[in-house]
C-alpha positions as CSV (number, residue, x, y, z in Angstrom):
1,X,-60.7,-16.1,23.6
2,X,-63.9,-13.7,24.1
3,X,-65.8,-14.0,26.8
4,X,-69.5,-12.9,26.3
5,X,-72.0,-13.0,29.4
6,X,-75.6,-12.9,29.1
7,X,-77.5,-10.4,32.2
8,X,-78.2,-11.1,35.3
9,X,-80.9,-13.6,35.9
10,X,-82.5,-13.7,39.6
11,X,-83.5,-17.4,40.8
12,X,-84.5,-18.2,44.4
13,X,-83.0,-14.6,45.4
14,X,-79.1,-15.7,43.7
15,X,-78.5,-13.8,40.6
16,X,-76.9,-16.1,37.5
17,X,-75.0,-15.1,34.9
18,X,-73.9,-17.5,32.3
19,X,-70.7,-17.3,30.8
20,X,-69.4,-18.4,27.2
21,X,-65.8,-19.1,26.5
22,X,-65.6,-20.8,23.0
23,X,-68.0,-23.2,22.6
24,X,-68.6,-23.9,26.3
25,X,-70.7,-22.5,29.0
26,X,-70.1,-21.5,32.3
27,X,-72.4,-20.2,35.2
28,X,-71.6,-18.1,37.9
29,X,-74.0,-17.5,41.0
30,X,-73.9,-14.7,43.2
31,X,-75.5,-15.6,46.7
32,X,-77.8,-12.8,47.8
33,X,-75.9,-9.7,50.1
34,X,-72.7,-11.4,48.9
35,X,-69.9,-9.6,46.2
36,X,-68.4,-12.9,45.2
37,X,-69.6,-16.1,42.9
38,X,-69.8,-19.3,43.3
39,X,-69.3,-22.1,40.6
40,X,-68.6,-25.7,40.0
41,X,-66.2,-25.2,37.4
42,X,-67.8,-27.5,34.9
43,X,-68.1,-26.5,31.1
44,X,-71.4,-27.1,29.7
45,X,-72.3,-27.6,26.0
46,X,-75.5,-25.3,25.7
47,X,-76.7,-22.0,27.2
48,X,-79.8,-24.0,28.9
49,X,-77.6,-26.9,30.0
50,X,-75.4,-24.5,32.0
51,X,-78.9,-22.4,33.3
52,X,-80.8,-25.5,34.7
53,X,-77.1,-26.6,36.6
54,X,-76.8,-23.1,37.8
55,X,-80.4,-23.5,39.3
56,X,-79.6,-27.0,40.6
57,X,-76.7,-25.6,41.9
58,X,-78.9,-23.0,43.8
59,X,-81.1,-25.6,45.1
60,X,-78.6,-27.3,46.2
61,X,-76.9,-24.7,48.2
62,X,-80.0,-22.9,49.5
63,X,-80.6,-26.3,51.2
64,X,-77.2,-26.7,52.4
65,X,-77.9,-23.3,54.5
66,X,-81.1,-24.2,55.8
67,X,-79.8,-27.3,57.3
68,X,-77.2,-25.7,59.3
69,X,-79.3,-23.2,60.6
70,X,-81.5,-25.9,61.7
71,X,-78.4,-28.1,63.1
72,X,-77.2,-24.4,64.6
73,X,-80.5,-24.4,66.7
74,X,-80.7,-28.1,67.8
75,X,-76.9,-28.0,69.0
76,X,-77.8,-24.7,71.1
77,X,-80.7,-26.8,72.7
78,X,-78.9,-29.7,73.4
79,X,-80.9,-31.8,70.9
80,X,-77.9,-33.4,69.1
81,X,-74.7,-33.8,70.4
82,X,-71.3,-32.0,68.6
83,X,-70.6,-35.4,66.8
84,X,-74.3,-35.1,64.8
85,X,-73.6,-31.4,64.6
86,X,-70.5,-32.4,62.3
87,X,-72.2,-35.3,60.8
88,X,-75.2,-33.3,59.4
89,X,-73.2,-30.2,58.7
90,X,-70.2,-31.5,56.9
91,X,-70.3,-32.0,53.5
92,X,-68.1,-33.5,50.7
């Protein structure tokens, strides 16, 4: 099957690339000052379907980081205990 990708678009510092296979769309987002992708592995039906998840996606992630930074600095000054570090910090 070909496989066409559009460029690179930048959003919130992660670069996106959406993918086509078929019919389907994939994205794949490239965290900044990192080589590899990341992706949920779903097919979308459209172009724009598969951009606004990849930005979702983004969101998503960026906020994951910022609260374990945060989580990083309370647990260094003994303002949560290990058990709320994991709490906050693990995700499913």
């Amino acid at each position: 099957m070909p496989e066409t990708q559009s460029e690179s678009l930048l959003y919130n510092g992660w670069h996106i690339e959406i993918v086509q296979r078929g019919d389907r769309f994939f994205f794949q987002c490239y965290p900044p000052e990192l080589l590899d992708f990341c992706n949920d592995a779903v097919a979308y039906g459209s172009y724009r379907e598969a951009f606004i998840a990849a930005c979702h996606f983004v969101d998503r992630e960026t906020a994951i980081l910022a609260l374990i930074s945060q989580a990083n600095v309370w647990l260094e000054n003994c303002r949560i205990s290990e058990a709320e570090y994991w709490n906050l910090t693990t995700f499913a």
